[in-house]
Residue frames as qw, qx, qy, qz and C-alpha x, y, z in Angstrom:
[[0.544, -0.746, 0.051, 0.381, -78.36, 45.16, -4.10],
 [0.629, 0.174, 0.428, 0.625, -76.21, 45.17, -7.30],
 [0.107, 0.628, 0.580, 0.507, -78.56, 47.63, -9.27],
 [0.457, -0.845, -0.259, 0.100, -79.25, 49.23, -5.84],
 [0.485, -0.607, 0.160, 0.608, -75.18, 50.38, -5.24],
 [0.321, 0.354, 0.628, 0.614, -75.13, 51.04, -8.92],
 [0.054, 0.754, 0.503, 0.419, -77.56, 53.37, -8.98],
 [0.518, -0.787, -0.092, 0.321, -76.54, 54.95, -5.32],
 [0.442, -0.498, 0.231, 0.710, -73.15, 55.90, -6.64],
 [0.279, 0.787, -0.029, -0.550, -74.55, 57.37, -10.08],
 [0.149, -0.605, 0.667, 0.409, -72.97, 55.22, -12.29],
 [0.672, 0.208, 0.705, 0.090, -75.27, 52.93, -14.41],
 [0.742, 0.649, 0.135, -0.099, -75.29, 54.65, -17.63],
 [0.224, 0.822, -0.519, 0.069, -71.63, 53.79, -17.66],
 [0.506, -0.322, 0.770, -0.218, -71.57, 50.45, -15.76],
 [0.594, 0.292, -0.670, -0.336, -70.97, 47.15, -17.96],
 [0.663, -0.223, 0.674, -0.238, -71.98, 43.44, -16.14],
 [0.493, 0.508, -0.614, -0.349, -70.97, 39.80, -17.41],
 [0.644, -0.181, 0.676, -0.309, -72.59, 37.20, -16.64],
 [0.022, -0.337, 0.924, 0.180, -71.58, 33.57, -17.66],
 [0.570, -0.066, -0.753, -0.322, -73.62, 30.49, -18.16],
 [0.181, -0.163, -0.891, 0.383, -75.52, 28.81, -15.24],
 [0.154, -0.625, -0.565, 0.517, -77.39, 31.01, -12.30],
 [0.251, -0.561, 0.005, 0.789, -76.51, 33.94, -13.69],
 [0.237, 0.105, 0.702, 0.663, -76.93, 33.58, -17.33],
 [0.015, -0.727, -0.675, -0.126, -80.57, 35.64, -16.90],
 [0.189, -0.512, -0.239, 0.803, -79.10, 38.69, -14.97],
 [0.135, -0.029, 0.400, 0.906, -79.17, 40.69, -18.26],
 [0.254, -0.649, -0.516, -0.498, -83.18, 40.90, -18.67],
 [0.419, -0.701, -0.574, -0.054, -82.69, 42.26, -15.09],
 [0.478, -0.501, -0.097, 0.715, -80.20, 45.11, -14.96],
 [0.340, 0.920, 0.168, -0.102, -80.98, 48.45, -16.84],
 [0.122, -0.710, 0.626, 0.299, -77.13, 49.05, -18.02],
 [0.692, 0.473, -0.486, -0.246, -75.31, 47.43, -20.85],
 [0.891, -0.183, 0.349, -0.225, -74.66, 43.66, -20.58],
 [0.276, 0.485, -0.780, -0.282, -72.06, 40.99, -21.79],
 [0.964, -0.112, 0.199, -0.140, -73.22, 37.18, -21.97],
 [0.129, -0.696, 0.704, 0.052, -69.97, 35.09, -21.29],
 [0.783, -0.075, -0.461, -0.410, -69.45, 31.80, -21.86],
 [0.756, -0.620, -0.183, -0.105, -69.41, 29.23, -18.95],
 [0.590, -0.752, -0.073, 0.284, -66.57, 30.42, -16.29],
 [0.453, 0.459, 0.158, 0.748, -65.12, 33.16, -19.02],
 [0.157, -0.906, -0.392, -0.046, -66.62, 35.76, -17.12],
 [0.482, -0.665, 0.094, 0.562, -63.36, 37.23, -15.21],
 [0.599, -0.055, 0.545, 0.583, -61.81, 36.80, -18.61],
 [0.161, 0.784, 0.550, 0.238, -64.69, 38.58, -20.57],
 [0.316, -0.938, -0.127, 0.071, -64.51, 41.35, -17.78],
 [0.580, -0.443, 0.336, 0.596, -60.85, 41.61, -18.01],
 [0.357, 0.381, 0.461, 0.718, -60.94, 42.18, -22.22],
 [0.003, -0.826, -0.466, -0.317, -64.19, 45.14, -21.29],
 [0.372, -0.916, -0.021, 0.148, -62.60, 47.03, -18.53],
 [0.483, -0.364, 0.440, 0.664, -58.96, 47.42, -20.61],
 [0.336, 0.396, 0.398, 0.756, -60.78, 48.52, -23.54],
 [0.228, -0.772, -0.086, -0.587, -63.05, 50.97, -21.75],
 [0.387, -0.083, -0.690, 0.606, -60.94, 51.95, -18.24],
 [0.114, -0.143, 0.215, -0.959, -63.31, 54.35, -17.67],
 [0.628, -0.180, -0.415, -0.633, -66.27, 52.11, -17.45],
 [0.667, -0.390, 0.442, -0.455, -67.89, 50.25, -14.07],
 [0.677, 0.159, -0.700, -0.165, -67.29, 46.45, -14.83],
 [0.563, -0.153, 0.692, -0.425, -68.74, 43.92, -12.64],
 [0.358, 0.251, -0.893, -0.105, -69.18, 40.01, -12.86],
 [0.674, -0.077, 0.406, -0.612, -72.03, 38.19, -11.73],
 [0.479, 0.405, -0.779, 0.005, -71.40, 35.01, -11.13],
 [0.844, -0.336, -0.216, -0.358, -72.37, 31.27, -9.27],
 [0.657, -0.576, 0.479, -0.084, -70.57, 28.88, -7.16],
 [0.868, 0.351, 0.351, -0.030, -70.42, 26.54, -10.42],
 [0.582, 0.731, -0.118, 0.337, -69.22, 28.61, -12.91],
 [0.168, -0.904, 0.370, -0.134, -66.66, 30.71, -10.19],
 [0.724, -0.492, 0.470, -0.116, -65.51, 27.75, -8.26],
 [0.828, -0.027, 0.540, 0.149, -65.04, 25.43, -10.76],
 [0.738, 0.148, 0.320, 0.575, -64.31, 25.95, -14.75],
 [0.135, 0.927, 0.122, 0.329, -64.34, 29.71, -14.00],
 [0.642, -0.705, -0.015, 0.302, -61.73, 29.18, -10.88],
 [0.559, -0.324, 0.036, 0.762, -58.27, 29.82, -12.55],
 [0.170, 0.573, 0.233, 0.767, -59.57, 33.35, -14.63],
 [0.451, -0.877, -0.124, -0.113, -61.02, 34.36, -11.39],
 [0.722, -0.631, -0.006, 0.286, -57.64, 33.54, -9.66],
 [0.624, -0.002, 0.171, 0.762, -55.33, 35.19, -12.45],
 [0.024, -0.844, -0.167, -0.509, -57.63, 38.43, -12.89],
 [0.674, -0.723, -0.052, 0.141, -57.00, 38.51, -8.96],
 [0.698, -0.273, 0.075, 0.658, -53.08, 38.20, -9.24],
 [0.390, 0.278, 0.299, 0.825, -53.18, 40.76, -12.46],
 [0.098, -0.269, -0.299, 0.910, -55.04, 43.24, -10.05],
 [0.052, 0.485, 0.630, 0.604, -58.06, 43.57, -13.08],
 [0.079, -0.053, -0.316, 0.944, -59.76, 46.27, -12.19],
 [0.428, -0.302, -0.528, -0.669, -63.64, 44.82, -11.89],
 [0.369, -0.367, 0.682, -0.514, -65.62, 43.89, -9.52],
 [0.466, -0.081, -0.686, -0.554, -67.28, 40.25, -9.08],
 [0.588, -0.274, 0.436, -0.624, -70.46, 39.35, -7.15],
 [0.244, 0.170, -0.953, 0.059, -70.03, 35.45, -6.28],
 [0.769, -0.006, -0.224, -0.598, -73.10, 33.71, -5.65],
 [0.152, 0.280, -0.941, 0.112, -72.49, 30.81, -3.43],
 [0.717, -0.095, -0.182, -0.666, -75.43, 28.00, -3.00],
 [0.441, -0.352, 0.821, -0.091, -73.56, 25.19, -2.47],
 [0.690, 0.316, 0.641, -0.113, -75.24, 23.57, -5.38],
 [0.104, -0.125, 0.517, 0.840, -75.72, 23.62, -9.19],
 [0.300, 0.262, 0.441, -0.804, -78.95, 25.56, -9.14],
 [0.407, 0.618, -0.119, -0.662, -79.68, 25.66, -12.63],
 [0.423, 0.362, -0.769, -0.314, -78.36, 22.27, -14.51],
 [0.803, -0.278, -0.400, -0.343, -80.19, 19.86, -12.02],
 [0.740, -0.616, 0.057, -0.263, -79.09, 20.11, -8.66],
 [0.834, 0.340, -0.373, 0.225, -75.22, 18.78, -9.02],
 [0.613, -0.625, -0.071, 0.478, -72.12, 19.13, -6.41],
 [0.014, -0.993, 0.040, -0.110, -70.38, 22.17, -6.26],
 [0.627, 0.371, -0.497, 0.471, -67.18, 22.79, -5.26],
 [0.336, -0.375, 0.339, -0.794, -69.20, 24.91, -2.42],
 [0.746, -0.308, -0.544, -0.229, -70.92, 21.48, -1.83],
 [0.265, -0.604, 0.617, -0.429, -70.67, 20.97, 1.99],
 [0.039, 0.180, -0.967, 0.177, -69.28, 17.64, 3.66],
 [0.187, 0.303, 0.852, -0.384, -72.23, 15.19, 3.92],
 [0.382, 0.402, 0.182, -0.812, -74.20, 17.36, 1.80],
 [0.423, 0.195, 0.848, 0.253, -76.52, 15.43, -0.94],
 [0.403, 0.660, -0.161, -0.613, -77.19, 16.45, -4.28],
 [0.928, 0.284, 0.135, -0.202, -78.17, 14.67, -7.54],
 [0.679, 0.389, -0.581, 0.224, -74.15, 13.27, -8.25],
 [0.168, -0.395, 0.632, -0.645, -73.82, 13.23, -4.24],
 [0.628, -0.457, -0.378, -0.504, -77.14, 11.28, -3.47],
 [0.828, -0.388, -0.387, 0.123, -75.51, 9.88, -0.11],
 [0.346, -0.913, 0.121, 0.177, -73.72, 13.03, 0.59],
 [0.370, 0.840, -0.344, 0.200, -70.42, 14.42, -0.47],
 [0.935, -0.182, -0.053, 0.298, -67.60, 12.05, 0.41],
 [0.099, -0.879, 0.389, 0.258, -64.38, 14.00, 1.26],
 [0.793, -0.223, 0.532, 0.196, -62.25, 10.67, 0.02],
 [0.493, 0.659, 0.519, 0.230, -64.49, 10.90, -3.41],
 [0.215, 0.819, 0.404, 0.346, -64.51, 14.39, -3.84],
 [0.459, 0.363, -0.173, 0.792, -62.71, 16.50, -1.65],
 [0.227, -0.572, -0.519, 0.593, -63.32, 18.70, 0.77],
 [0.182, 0.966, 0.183, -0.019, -65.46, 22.71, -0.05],
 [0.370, 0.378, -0.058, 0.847, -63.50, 25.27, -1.91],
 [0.016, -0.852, -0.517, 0.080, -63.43, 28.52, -0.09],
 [0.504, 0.578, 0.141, 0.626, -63.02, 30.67, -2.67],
 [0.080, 0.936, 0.023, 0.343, -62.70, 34.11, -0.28],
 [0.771, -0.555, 0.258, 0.175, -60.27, 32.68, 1.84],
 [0.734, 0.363, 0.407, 0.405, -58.28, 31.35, -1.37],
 [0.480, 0.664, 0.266, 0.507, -58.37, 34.93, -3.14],
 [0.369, -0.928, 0.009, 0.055, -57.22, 36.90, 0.28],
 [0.823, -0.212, 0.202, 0.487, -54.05, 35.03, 0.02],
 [0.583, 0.426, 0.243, 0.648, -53.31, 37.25, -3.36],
 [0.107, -0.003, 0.024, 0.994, -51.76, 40.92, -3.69],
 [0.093, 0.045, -0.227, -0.968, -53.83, 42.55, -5.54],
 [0.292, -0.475, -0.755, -0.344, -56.75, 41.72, -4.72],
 [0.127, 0.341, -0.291, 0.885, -57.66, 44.52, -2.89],
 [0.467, -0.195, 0.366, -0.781, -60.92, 43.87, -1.15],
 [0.485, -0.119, -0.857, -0.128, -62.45, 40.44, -1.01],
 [0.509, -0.130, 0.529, -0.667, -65.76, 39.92, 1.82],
 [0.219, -0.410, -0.877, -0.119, -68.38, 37.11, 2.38],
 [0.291, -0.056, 0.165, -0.941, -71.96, 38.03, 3.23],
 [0.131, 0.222, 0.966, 0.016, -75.12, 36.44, 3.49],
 [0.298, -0.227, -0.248, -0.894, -79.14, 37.11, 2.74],
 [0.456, -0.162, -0.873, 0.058, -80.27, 34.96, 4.92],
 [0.191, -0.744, -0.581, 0.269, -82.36, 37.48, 7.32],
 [0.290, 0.884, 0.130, 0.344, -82.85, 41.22, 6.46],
 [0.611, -0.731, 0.153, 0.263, -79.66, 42.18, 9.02],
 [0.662, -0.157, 0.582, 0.446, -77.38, 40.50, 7.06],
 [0.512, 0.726, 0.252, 0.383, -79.05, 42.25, 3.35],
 [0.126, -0.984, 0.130, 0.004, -77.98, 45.46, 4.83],
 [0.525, -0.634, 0.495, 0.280, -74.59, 44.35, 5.56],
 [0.612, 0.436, 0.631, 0.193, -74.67, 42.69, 1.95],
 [0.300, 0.904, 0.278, 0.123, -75.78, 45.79, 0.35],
 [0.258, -0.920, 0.273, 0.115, -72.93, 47.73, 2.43],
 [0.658, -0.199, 0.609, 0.396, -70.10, 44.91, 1.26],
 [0.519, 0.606, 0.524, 0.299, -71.37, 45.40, -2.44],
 [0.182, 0.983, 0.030, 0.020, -71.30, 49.19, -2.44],
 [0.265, -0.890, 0.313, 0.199, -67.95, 49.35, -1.21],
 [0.548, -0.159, 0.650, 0.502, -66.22, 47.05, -3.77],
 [0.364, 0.767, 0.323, 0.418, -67.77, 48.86, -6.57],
 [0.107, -0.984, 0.130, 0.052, -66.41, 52.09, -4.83],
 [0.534, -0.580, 0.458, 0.411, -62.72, 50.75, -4.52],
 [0.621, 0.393, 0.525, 0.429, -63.21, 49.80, -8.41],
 [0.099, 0.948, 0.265, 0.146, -63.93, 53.19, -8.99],
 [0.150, -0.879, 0.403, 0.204, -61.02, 54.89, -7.10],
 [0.836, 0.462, -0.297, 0.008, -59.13, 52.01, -9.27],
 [0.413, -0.701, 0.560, -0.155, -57.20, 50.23, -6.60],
 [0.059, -0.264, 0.960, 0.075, -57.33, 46.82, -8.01],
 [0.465, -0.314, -0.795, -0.229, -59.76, 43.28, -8.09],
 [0.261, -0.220, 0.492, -0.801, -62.93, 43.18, -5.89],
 [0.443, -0.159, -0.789, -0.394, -65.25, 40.48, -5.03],
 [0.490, -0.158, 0.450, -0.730, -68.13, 40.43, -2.64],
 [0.372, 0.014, -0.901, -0.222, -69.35, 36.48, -2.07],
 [0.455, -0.198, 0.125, -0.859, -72.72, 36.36, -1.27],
 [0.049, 0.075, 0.989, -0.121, -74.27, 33.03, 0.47],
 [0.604, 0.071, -0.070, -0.791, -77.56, 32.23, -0.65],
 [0.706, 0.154, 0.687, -0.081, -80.41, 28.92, -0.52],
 [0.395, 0.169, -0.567, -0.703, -81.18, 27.52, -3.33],
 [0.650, 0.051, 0.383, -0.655, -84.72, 26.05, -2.03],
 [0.890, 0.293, -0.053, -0.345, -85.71, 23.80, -4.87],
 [0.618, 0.349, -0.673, 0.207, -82.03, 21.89, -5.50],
 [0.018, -0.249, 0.778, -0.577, -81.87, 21.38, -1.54],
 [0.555, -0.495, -0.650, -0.156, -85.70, 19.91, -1.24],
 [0.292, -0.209, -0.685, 0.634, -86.20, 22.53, 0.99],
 [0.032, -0.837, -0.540, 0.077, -89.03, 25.19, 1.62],
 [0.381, 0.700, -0.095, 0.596, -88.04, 28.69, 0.94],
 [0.492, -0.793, 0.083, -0.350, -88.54, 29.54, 4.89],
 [0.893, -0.373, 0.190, 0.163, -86.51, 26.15, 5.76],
 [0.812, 0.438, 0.078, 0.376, -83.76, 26.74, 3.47],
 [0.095, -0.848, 0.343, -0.392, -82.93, 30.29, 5.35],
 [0.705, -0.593, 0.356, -0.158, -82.27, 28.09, 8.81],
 [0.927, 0.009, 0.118, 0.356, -80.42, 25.32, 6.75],
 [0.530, 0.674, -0.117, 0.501, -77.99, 28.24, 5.64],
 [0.610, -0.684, -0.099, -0.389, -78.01, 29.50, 8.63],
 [0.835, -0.365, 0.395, -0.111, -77.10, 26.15, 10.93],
 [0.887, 0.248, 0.216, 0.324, -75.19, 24.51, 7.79],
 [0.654, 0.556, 0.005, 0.513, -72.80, 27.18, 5.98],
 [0.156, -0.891, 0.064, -0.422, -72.49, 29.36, 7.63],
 [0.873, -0.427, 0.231, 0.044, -70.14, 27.43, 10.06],
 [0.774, 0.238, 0.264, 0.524, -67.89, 26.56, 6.88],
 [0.470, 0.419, 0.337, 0.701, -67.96, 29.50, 5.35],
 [0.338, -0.378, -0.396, 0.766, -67.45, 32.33, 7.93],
 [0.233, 0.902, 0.203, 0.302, -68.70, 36.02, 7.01],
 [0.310, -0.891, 0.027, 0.332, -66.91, 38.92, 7.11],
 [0.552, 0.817, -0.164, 0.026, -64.41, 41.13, 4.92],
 [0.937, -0.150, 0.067, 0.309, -61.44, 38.61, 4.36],
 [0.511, 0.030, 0.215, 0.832, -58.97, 41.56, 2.67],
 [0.061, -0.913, -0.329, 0.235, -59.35, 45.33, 2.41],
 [0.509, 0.650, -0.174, 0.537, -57.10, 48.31, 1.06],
 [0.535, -0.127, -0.435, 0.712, -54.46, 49.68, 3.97],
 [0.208, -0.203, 0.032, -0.956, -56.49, 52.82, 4.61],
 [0.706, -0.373, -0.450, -0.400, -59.42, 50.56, 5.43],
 [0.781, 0.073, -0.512, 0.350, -57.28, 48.68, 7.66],
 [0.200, 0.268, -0.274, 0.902, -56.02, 51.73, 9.39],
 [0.454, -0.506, -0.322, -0.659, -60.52, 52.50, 10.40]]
């Protein structure tokens, strides 16, 4: 969907992406357009140094629940205040996909994973971040949605959430992030088919959809 609005608005031989350590840390063998490799939750920061030397270039951040949420959370949340002018696609699993299946900050209550094994203890551990809720609060953050992939309805709507924060980057209004819920089958011991319904019936509760901040012309629709 990335590659897909990218390509819709005409802009990949001019579009830069930076992805960090974790999930993400592969994107680059899978986007035709130049690439930064960050290190873990530098990304905003990365993206923040590429889009002030080149303003005239697409910059976008692709990025997990891991890296965002956690030692990527306070560059995400000061690009946000300092308006940067990228966009980043947030990846939210509820899990660490990619280092062996750890808690998140996206972990949900009760949920078990391999430092969880008896479920996520709010006492222990707190209670989920949720990070688009969190990054509406700021100014300048001009457009901030959740979305899911979790049945082909929802890609569409996905695909449509994605284009349009690369478009506000473009008319250069400010930050833009589009947090996308996804399974992650194999850390959840679940089937790829079961893992839709557990998003579904599980997060989707927590972690609401729909576009949490917009620009005032949007607003106005």
């Amino acid at each position: 969907m990335v590659a897909q609005a990218i390509d819709q608005l005409g802009v990949r031989t001019r579009t830069i992406g930076v992805c960090p350590v974790g999930c993400a840390v592969f994107a680059y063998e899978y986007f035709n357009c130049d690439m930064v490799q960050a290190a873990h939750g530098r990304a905003a920061a990365v993206a923040t140094g590429v889009k002030r030397v080149h303003p005239d270039r697409v910059v976008f951040t692709y990025q997990g629940d891991g890296d965002l949420a956690a030692i990527g959370m306070a560059e995400t949340i000061h690009a946000a205040a300092r308006g940067e002018k990228f966009t980043t696609i947030f990846v939210n699993n509820a899990i660490y996909g990619m280092t062996g299946g750890q808690m998140a900050p996206t972990t949900l209550v009760g949920q078990k994973t391999t430092t969880t094994p008896f479920g996520r203890d709010v006492e222990n551990t707190g209670m989920p971040i949720k990070v688009s809720e969190l990054l509406s609060t700021i100014d300048r953050a001009v457009y901030i949605a959740r979305v899911s992939v979790h049945n082909p309805r929802h890609v569409i709507q996905a695909g449509r959430a994605i284009r349009k924060a690369f478009e506000f980057q473009l008319r250069g209004l400010g930050f833009t992030m589009v947090e996308v819920l996804s399974t992650c089958p194999t850390n959840w011991g679940l089937s790829p088919l079961e893992a839709l319904t557990w998003l579904e019936e599980h997060m989707l509760p927590v972690y609401p959809l729909g576009e949490f901040r917009k620009p005032a012309e949007e607003e106005a629709v």
